[in-house]
KEPALO-342951 format. One record per residue: residue in one letter; y, z, x of N, C-alpha, C, O in turn. Coordinates in steps of 0.001 Angstrom, whole numbers, padded with zeros to 6 digits, always signed. Atoms other than C-alpha are relative to their C-alpha. Example, Ala and Ser with C-alpha at 12.3 -4.5 7.8 and 13.67 -1.06 7.14 Angstrom:
2
a-001190+000000+000890-004500+007800+012300+001200+000000+000900+001181+000665+001936/s-001190-000060-000820-001060+007140+013670+001090+000730-000770+002198+000899-000261/
This chain:
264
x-001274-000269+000679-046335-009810+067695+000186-000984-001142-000262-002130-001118/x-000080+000748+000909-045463-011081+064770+001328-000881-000282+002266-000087-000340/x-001521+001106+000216-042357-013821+064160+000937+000638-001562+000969-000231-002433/x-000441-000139+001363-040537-012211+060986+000939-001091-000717+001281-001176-001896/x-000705+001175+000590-038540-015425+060984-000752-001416-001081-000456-002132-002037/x+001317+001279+000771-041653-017878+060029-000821+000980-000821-001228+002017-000299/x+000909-000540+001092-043621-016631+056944-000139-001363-000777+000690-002194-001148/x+001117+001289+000987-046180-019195+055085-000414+001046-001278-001272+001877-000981/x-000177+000091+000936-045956-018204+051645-000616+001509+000376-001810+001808+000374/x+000726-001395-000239-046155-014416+052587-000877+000501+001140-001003+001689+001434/x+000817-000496-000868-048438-014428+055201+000673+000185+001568+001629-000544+001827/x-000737+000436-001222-047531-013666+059101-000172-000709+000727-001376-000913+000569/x+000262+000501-000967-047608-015590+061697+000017+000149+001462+000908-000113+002270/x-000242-000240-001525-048528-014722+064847+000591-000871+001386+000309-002037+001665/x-000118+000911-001243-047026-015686+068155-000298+000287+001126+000186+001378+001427/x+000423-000849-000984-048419-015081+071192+000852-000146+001387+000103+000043+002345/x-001511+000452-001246-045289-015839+074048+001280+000371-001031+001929-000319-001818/x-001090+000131+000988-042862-014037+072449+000981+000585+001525+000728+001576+002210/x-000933-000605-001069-039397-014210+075295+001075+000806-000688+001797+000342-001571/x-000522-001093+000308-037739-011086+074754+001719+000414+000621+002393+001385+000276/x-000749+000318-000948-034939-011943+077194+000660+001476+000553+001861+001743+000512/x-000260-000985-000708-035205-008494+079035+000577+001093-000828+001225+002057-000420/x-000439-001056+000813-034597-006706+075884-000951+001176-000395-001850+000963-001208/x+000624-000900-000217-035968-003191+076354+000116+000932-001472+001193+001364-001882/x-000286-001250+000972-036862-000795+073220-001225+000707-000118-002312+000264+000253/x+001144-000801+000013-039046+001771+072589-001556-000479-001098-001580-001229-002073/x+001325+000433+000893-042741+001410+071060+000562+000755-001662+000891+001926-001850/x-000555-000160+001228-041657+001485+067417-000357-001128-001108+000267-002189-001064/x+000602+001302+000555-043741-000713+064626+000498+000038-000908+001504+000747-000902/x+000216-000338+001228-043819-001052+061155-001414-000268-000363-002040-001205+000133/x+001514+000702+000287-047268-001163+059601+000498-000760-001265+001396-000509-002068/x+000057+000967+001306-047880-004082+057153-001553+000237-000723-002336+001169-000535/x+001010+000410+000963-050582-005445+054578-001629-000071+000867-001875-001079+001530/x+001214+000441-000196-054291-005001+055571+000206+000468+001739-000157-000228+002686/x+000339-000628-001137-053880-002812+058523+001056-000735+001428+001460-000165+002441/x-001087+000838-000865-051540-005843+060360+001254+000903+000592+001732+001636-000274/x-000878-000651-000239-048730-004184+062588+000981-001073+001146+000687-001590+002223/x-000537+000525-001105-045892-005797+063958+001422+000810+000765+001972+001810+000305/x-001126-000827-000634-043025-004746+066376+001546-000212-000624+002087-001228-000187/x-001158+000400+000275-039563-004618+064584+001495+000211+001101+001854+001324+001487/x-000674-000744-001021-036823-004690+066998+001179+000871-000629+001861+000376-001526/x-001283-000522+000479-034090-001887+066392+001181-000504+000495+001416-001099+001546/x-001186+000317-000490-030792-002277+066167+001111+000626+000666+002263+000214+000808/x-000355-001138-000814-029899+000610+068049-001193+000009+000993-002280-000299+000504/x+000995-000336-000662-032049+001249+070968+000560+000944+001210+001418+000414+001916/x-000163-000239-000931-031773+003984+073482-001412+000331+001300-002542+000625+000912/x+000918+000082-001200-033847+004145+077087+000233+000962+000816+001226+000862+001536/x-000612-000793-000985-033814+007022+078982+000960+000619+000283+000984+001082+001423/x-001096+000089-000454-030370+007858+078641+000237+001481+000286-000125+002427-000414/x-000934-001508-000424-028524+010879+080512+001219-000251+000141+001600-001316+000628/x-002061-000302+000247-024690+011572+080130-000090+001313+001223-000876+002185+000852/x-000105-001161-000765-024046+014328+083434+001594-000307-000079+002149-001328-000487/x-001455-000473-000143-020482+015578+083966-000059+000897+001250-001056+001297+001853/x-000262-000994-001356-019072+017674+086801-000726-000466+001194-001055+000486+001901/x+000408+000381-000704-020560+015699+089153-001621+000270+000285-002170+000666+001313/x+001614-000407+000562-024215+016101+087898-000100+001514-000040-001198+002057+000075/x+001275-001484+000526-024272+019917+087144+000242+000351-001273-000009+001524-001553/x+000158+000204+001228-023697+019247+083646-001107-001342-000548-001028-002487-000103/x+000198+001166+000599-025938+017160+081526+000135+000105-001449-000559+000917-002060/x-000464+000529+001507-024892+016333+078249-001333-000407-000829-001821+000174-001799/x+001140+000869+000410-027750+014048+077584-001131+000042+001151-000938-000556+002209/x+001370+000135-000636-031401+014658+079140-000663-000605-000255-001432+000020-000985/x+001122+001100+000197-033661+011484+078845-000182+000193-001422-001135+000806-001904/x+000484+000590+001603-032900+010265+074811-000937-001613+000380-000642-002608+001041/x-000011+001134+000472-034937+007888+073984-000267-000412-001660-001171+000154-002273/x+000144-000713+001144-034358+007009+070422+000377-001896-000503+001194-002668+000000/x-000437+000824+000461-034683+004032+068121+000506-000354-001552-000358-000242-002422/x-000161+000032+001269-032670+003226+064890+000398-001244-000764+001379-001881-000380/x-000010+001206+000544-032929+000403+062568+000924-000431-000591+001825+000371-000837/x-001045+000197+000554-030810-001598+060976-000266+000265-002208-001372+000106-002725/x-000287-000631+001034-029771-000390+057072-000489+002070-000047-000446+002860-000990/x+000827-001381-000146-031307+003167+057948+001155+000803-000122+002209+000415+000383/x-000708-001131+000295-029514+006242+056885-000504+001414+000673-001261+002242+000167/x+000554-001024-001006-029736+008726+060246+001204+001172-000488+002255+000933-001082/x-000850-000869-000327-028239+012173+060570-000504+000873+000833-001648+001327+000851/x+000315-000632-001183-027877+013974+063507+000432+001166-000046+001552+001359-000519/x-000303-001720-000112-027873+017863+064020-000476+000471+000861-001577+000326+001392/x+000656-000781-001155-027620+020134+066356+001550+001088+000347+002706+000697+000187/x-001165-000741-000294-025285+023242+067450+001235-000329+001050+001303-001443+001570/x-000968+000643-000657-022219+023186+069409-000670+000107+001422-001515+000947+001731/x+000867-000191-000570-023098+022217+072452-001163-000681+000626-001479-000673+001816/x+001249+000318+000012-026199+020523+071888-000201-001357+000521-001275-001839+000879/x+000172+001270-000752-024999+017131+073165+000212-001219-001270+000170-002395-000908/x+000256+000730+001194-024873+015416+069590+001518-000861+000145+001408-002073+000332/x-000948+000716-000611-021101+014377+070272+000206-001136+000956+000661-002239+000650/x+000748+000695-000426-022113+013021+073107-000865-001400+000082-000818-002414+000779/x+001017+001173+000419-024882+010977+071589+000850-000650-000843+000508-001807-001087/x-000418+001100+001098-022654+009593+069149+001326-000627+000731+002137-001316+000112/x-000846+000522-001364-020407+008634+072072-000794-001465+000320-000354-002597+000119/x+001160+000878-000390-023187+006537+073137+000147-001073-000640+000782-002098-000395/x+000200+000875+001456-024213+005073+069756+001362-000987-000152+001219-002195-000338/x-001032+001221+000007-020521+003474+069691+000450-000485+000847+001661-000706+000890/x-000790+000631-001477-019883+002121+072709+001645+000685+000766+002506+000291+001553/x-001344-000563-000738-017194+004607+073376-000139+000964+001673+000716+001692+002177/x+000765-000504-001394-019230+005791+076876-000963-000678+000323-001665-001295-000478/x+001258+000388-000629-021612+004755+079110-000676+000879+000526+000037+001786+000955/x+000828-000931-000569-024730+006790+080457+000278+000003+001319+000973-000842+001884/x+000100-000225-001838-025068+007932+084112-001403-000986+000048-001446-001966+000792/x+001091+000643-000208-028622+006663+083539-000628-000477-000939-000408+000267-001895/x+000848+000435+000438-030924+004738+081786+000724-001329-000747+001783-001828-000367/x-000523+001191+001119-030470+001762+078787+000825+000034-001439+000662+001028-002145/x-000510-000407+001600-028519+001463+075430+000592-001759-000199+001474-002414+000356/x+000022+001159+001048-028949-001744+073106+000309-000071-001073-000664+000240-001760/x-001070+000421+001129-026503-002544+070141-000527-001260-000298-000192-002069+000568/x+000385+001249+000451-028230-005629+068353-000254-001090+000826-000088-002286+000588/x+000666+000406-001242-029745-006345+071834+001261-000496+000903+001173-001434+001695/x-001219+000204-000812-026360-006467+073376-000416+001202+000801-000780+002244+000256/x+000403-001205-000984-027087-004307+077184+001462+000381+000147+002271-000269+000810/x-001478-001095-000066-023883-001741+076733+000260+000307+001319+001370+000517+001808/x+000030-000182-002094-024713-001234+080696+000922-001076+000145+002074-001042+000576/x-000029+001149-001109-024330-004271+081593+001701-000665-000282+002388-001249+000556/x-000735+000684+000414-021405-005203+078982+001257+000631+000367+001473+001838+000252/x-001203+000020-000511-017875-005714+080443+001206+000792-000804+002096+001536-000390/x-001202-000151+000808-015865-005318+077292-000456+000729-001227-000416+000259-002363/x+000350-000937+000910-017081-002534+075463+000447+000235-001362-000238+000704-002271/x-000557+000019+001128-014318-002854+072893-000471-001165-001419-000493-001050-002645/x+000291+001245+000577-015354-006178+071712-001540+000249-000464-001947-000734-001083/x+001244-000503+000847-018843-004678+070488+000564+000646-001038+000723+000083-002121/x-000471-000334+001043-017359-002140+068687+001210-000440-000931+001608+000248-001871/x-000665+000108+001165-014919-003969+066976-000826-001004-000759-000728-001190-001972/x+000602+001287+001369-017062-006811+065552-001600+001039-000147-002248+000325-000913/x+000665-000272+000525-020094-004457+065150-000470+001997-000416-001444+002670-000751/x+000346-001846+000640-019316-000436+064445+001604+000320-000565+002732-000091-000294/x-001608-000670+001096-016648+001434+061938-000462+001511+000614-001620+001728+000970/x-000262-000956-000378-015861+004823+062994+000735+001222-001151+001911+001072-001482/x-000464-000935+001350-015129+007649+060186+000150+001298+000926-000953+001673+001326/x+000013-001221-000435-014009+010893+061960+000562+001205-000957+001208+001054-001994/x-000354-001818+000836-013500+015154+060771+001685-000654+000231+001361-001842+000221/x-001806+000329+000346-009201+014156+060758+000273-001333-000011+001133-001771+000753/x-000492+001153-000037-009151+010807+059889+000816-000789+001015+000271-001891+000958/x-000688+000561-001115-006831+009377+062764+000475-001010-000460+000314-002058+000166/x-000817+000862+001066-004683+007509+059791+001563-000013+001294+001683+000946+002056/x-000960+000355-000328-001550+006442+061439+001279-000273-001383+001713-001262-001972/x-001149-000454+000654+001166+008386+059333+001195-001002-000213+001684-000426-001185/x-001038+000802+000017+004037+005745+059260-000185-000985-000856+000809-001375-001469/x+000769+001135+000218+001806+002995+057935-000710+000620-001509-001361+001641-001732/x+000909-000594+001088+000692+002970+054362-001389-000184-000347-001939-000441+000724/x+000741+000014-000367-002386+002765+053371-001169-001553-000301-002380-001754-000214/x+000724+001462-000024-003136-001019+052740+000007-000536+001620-000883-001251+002079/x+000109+000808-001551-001899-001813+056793-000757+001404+000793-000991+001197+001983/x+000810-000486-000502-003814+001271+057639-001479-000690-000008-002079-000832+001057/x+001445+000835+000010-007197-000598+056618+000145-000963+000395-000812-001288+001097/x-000137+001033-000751-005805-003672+057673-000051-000060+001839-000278-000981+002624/x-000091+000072-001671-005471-002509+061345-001214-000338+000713-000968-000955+001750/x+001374+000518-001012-009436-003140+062828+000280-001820-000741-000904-002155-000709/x+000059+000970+000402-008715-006780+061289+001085-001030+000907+000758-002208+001047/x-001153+000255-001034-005541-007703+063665-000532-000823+001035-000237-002009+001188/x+000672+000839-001243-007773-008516+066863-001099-001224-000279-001640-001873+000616/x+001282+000706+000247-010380-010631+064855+000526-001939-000627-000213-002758-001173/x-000102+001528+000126-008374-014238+064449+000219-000562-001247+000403-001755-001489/x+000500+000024+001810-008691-013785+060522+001646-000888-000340+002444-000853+000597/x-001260+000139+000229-005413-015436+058875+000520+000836-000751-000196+001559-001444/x-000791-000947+000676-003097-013590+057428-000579+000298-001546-000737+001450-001948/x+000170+000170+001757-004086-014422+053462-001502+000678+000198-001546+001629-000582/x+000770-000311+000075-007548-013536+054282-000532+001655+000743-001611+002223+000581/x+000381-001482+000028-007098-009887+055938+000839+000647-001018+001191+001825-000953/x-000772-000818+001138-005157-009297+052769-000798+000111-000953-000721+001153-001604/x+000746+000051+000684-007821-010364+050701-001128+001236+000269-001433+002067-000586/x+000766-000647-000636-010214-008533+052843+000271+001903-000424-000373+002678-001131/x+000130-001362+000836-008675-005085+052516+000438+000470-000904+000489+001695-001012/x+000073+000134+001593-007876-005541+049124-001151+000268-000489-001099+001063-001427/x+001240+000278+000460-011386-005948+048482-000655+001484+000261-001232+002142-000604/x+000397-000959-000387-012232-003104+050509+000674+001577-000667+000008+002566-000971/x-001121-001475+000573-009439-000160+049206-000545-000609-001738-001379+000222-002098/x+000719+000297+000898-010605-001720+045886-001638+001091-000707-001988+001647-001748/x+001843-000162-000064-014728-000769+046982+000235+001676-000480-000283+002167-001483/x-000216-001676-000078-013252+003417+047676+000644+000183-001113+000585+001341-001525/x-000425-001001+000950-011294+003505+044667+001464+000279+000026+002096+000714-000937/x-001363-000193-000391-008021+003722+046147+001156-001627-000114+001815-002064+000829/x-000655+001001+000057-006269+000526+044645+001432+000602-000441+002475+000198+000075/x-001313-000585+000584-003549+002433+042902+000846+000803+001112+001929+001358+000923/x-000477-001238-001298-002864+004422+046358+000514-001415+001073+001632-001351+001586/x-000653+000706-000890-002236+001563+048484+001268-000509+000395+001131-001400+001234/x-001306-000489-000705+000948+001665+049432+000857+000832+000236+002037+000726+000570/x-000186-001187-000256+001006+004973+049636+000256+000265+001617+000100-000596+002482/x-000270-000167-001828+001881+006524+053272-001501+001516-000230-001706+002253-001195/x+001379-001107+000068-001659+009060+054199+001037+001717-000256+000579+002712-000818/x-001122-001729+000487+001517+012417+053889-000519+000396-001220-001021+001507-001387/x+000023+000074+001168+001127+011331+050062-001428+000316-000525-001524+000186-001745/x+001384+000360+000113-002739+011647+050026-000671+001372-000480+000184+002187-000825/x+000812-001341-000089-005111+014668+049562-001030-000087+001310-000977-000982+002154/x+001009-000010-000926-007852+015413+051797-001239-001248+000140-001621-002099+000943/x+000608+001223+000433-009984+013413+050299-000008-001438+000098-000884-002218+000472/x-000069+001378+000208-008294+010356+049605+000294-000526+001224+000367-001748+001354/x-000435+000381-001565-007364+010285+053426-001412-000674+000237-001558-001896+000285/x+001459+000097-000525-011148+010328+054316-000579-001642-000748-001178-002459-000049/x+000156+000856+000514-011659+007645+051972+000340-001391+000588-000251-002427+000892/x-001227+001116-001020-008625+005731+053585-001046-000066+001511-001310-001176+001973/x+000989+000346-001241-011084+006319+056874-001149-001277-000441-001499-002314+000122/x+001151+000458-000389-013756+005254+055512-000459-001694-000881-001619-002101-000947/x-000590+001313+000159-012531+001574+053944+000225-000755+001486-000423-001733+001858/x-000362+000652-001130-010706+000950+057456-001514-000110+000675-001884-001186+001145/x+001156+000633-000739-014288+001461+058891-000775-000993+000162-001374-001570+001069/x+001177+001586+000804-015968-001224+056334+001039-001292+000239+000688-002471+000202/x-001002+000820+000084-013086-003036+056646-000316-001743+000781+000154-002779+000311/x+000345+000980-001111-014625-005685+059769-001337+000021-000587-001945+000132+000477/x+000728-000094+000229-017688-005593+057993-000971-000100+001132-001631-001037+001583/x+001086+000210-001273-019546-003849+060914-001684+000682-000693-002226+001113-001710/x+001682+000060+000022-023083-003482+061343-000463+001784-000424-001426+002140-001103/x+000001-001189-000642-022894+000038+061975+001237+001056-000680+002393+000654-000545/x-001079-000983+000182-020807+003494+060344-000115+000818+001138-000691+000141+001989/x+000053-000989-000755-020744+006299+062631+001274+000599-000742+002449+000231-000764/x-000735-001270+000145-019504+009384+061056+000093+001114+000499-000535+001917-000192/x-000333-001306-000221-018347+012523+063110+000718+000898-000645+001943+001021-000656/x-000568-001320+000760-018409+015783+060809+000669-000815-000849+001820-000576-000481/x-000847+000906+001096-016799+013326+058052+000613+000915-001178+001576+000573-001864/x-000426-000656+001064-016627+016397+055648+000250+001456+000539-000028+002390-000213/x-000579-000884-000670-015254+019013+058203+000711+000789-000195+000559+002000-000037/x-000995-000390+000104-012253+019368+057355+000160+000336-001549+001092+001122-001715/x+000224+000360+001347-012845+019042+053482-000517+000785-000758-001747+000756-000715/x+000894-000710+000976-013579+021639+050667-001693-000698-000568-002044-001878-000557/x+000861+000542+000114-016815+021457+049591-000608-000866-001399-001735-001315-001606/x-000158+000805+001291-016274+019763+046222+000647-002055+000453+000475-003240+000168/x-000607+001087-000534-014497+017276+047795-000429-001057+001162-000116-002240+001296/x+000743+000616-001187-016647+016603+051082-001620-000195-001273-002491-000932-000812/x+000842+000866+000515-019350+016019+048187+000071-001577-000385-000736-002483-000179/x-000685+001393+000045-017254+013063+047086-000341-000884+001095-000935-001947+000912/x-000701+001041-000939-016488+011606+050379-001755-000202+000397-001898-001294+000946/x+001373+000093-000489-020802+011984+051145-000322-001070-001114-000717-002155-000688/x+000666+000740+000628-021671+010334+047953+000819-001480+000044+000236-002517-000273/x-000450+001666-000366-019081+007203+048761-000424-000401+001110-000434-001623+001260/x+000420+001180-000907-020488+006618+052093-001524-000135+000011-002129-000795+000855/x+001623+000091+000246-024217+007077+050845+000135-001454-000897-000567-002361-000451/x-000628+000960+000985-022758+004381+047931+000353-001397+001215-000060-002529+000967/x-000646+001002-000179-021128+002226+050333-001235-000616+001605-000972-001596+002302/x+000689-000039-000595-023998+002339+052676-001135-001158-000846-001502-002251-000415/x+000752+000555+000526-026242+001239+050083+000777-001343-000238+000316-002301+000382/x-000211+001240+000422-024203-001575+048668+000342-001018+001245+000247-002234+001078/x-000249+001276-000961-023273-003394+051927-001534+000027+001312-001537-000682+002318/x+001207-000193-000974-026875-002441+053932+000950+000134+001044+001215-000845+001742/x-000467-000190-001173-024809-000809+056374-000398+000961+000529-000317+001908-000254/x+000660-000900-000820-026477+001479+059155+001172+000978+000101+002251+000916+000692/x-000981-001025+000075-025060+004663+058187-000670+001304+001372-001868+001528+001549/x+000078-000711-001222-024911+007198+061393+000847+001582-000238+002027+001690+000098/x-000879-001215+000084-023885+011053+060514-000193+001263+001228-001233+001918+001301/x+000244-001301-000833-023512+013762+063215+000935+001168-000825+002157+001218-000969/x-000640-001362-000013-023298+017457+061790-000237+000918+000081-001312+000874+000678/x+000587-001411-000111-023856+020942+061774-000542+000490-000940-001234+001505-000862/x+000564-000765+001208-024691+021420+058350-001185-000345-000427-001256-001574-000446/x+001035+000384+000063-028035+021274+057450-000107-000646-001527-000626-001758-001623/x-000085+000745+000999-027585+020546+053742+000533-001665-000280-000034-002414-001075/x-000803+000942-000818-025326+017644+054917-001467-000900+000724-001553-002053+000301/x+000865+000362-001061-028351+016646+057336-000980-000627-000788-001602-001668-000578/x+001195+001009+000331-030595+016283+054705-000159-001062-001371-001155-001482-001961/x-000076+001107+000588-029440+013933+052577-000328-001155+000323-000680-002039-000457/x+000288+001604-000603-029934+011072+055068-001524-000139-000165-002069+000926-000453/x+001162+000615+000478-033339+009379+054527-000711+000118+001662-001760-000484+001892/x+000697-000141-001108-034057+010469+058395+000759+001197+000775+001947+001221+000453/x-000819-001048-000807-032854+013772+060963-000356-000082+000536-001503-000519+000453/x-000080+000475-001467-032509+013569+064260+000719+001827+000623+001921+001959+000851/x-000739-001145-000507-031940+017581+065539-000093+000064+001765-001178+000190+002332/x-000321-000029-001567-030852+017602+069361+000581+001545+000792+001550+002237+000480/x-000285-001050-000732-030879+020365+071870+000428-000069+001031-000261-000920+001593/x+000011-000003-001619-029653+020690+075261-000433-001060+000832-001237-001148+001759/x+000227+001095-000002-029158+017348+075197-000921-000808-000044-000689-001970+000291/x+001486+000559+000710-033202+016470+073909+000293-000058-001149+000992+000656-001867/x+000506-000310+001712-034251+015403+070807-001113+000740-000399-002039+000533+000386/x+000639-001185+000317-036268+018020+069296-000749-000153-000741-001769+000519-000895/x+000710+000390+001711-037374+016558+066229+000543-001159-001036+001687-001059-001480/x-000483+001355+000296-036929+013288+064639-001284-000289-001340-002481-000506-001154/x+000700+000170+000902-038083+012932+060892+000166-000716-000872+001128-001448-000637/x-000693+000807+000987-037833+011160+057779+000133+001359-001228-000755+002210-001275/x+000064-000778+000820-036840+013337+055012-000652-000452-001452+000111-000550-002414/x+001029+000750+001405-039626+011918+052031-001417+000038+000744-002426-000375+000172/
């Protein structure tokens, strides 16, 4: 295995005791220079996992195992049905499997107590109806994932300043989401997501609800905002055009993955 932390002026360095501290992921390399291959660990990792319901005569999820890196631009497809919900259940720590493993930047999601406390310091969440909190305009709407994190006051102002700024929506902020379009709501999502600068987007159906002039917009700001902060963008949808913009597809059946590609 190779150390990606120690490099001598380019070259690798092998180590041969490398402690892994029981962190399980699938065989997954990168090849390097001159045939050299070392193991990168993902920053997603799933093991085996099944999701059953009804007291096992549903399964949701039939043995994923699936690994995704960190800055990588996945999208997931598959009909209704197919378990893809589900999987992106998973992916944010908003469920646990019946069986197998699931690793978040080698954090064991099994094992971990406080499920919330992953996803707030390392995933943003963009959903098909935004889930804006109407009352609230839309500077303490992005401000809200920032509340539990200790920040001082001056600096989650700065923060989603910076962020409603990134989408475009500086002139809208103190707007209430009533005042908004479709669009600029989704937008308003998808700031509050970057907002904790997590590791991780996860978008469900993000352009669902959204003409299709307009759900082009809201695709090319989180392809944009993906790129500029190297953030592991995560899309589950039905549309295949949609699907293949991401730089990898992931189509799931009857709760399998089916086919797992890069699109290039």
């Amino acid at each position: 295995m190779v150390d990606k932390n120690h490099v001598d002026d380019g070259e690798l360095i092998y180590v041969d005791d490398v402690n892994d501290d029981g962190y399980i992921y699938n065989d997954t390399y990168v090849e390097g220079d001159d045939d050299d291959y070392y193991y990168e660990d993902p920053l997603i990792s799933l093991f085996d996992v099944v999701k059953e319901y009804d007291k096992g005569m549903v399964k949701a999820l039939n043995g994923i195992n699936l690994d995704i890196f960190e800055g990588e631009f996945v999208s997931i497809i598959g009909p209704s049905g197919s378990g893809k919900s589900t999987l992106l259940n998973m992916l944010g720590a908003l469920d646990t499997p019946t069986m197998g493993k699931i690793f978040i930047d080698g954090i064991d999601l099994v094992k971990e107590k406080d499920l919330s406390q992953s996803r707030q310091e390392k995933i943003g969440f963009v959903f098909q109806l935004h889930n804006l909190i109407p009352n609230l305009s839309v500077f303490d709407n992005v401000q809200i994932p920032l509340l539990p994190t200790g920040m001082s006051n001056k600096e989650m102002k700065e923060r989603a300043s910076e962020i409603i700024r990134a989408v475009g929506l500086e002139d809208k902020k103190k707007q209430r989401p009533n005042k908004l379009s479709g669009g600029q709501r989704q937008r308003v999502a998808i700031a509050r997501a970057l907002v904790n600068n997590p590791s991780i987007i996860l978008a469900d159906e993000p352009t669902g609800s959204l003409d299709s002039k307009t759900g082009e917009m809201v695709l090319d700001l989180l392809m944009e905002m993906h790129e500029r902060y190297n953030v592991t963008l995560i899309i589950v949808t039905h549309d295949n055009d949609v699907a293949a913009l991401a730089e990898r597809t992931i189509k799931i059946k009857d709760g399998q993955i089916i086919e797992d590609r890069y699109n290039y």
